[in-house]
C-alpha positions in Angstrom: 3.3 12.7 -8.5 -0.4 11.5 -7.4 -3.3 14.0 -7.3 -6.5 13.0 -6.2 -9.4 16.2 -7.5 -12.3 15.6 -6.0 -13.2 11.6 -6.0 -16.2 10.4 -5.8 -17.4 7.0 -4.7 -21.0 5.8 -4.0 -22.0 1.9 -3.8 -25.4 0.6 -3.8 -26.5 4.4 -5.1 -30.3 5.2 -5.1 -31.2 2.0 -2.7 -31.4 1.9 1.4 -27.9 0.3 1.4 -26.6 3.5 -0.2 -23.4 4.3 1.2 -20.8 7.2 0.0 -17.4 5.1 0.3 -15.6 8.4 -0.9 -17.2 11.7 -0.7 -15.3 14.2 -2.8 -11.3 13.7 -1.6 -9.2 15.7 -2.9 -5.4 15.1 -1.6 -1.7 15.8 -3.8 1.7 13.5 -2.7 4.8 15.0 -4.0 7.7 12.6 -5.4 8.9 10.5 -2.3 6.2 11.5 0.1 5.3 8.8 2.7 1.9 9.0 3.8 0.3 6.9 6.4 -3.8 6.9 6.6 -5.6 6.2 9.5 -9.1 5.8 10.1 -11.9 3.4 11.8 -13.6 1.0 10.1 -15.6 2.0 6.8 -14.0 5.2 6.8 -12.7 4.8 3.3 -9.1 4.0 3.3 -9.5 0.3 1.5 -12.0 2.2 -1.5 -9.4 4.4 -1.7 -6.3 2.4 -2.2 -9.1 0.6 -4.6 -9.8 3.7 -6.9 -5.9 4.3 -7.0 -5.1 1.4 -8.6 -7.6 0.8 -10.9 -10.1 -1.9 -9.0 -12.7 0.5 -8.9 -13.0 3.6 -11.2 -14.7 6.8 -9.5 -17.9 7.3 -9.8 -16.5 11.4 -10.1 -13.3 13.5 -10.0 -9.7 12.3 -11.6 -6.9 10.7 -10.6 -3.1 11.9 -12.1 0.0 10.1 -11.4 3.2 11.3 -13.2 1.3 14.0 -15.0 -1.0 11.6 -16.5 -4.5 10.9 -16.4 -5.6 7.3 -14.8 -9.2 7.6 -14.1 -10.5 6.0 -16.5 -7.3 3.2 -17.2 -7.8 -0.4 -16.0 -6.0 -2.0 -13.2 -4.2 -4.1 -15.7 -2.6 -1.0 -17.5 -1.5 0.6 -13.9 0.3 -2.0 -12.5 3.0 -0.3 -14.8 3.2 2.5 -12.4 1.8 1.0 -9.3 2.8 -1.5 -6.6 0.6 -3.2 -4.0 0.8 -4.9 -0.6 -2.2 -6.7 0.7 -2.8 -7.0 3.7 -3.4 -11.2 3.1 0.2 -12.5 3.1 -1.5 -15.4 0.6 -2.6 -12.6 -1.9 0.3 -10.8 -4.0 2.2 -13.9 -5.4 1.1 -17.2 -6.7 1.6 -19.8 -4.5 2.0 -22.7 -6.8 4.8 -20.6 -8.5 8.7 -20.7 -7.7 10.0 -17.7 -5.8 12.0 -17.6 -9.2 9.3 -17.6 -11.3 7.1 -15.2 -9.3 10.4 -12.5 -9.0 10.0 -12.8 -12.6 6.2 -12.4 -13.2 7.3 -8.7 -11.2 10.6 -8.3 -13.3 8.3 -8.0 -16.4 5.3 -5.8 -14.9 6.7 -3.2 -16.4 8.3 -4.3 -19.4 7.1 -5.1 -22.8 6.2 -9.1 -23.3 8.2 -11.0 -25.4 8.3 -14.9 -26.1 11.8 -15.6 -24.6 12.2 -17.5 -20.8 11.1 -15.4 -18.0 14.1 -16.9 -16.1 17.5 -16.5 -17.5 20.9 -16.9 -15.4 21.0 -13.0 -15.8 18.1 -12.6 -14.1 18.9 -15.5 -11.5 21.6 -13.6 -10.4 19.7 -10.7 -10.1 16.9 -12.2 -8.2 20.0 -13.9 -5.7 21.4 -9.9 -5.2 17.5 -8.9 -4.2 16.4 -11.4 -2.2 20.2 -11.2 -0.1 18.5 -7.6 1.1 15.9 -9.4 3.2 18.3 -11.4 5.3 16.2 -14.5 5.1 17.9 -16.9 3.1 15.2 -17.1 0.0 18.3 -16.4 -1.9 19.0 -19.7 -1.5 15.5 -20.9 -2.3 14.8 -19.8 -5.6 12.9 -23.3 -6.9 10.4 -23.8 -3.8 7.1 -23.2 -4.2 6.3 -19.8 -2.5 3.2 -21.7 -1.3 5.2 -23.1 1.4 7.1 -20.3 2.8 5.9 -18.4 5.7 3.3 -15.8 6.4 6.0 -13.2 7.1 8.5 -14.2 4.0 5.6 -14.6 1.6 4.8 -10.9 3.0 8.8 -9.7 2.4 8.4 -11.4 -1.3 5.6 -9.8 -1.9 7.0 -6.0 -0.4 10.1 -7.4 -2.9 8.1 -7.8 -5.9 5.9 -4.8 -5.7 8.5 -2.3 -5.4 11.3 -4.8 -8.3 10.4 -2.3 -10.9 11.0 1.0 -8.7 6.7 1.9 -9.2 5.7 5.3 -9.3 3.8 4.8 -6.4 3.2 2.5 -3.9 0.1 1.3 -1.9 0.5 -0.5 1.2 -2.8 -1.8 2.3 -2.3 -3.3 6.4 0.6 -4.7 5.0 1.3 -6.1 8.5 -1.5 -6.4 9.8 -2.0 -10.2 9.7 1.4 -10.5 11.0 2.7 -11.8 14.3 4.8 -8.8 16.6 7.9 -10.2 15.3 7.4 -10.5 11.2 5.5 -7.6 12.0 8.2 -5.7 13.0 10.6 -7.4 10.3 8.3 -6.5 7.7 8.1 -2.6 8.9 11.6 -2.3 9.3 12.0 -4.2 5.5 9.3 -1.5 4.4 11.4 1.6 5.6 14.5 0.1 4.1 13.3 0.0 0.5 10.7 3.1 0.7 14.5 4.7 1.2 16.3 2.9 -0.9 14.2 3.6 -4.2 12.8 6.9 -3.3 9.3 5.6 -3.3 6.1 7.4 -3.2 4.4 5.7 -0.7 0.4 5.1 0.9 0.5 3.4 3.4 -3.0 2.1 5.5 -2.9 1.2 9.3 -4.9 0.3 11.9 -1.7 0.9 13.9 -1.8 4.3 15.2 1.8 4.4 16.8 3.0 2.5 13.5 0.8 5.4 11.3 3.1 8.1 13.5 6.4 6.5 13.6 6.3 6.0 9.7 6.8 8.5 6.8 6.7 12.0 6.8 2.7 12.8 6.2 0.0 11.5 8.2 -4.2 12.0 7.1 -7.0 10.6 8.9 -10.5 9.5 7.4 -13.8 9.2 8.4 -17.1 8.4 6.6 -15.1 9.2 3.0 -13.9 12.0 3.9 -10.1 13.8 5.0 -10.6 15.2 7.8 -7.2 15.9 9.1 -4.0 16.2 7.4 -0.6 16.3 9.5 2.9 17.1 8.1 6.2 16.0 9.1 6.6 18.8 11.8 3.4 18.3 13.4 3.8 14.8 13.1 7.3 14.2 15.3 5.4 15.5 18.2 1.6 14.1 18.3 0.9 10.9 20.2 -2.0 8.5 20.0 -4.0 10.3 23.2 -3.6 14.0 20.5 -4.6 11.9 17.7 -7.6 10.9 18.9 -8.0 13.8 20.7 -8.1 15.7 17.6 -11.0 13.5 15.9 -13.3 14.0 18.7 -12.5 18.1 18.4 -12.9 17.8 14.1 -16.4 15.0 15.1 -17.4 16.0 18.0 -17.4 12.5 18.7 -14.9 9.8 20.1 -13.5 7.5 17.7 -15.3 4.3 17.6 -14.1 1.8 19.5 -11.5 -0.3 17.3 -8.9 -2.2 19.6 -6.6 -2.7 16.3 -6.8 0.9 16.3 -5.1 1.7 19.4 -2.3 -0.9 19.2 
């Protein structure tokens, strides 16, 4: 589904700034594999949601999704097969937009463009059917601007539209992160729902340790570009934060760097 051969990333090359965001990562998810990535700060996990989806191209190594060669195709031309979750409940959807007319914007990412209206009663009624799964009552919403809605249901609208068109794979970057405990906790429980649901191939990138081992069914820790641990679903059932971190001081030789999201 995604293989990652040897990517290479390197920003402000040949200057004292350099810094190797990436340093040769090679990692494979199969179809429906949930992986969580953990990892301090500047350890790499936001370049590489980046070079997956096209907002940065690698500087070496390739990128396959579905069998097909992306390294080289623009962000624009991905979003066919890829959906994204920011961590910035204000990025994802256009505020000044209807929750109609944004469901709709995500009903055609995939599709080919045409000059009819993007929001037929067909489609209303679809949108009504989705937005019933979030048990939030944007069903009955459908003409306010998603520019007033909450921080948590702009962040459900925004887990809605990215995974509308069933995407080959999809990148969750903090997704709830800027989130109080309780949308938080709606938005996690949302995320399991529809990963399930649709079968989706998912990345997921946490600061939330216990969150990175209660989710999916793969975990893999970075540090300074690199993978340094990978943990299936066995291994994963049975670690705990204190193992975890136990684990990058045996692979470093080093304790984690202090990172109070980290330990949440």
């Amino acid at each position: 589904m995604l293989h990652l051969n040897h990517i290479h990333k390197v920003f402000n090359e040949g200057t004292p700034d350099e810094k190797i965001a990436l340093d040769s990562i090679n990692h494979t998810m199969n179809e429906g594999d949930f992986v969580t990535v953990i990892g301090s700060n500047g350890a790499g996990k936001s370049t590489l949601m980046n070079i997956i989806s096209g907002v940065m191209l690698p500087d070496m190594g390739t990128i396959t999704i579905d069998k097909q060669d992306v390294s080289t195709i623009s962000e624009f031309k991905r979003a066919k097969m890829i959906g994204r979750v920011f961590q910035d409940p204000m990025a994802g959807t256009a505020p000044s937009m209807t929750i109609e007319e944004n469901l709709a914007m995500a009903y055609s990412r995939n599709k080919n463009r045409t000059l009819r209206k993007g929001v037929t009663k067909q489609r209303k009624d679809l949108f009504r059917e989705v937005l019933e799964s979030l048990h939030l009552g944007l069903e009955d919403r459908l003409t306010a601007k998603v520019g007033l809605l909450s921080g948590g249901e702009r962040q459900a609208l925004s887990l809605l539209m990215a995974t509308f068109t069933e995407p080959s794979i999809l990148l969750l970057d903090e997704h709830t992160a800027a989130l109080d405990p309780a949308r938080a906790e709606l938005i996690t429980n949302l995320t399991k729902e529809i990963v399930k649901k649709y079968h989706l191939t998912t990345l997921m990138v946490t600061h939330n340790m216990q969150q990175a081992l209660d989710l999916g069914n793969k975990l893999i820790m970075m540090d300074k570009g690199q993978i340094i641990l990978v943990v299936d679903e066995s291994q994963k059932k049975k670690l705990t934060i204190e193992q975890l971190l136990n684990e990058f001081q045996r692979i470093r030789g080093t304790k984690l760097a202090s990172d109070r999201a980290l330990l949440t």
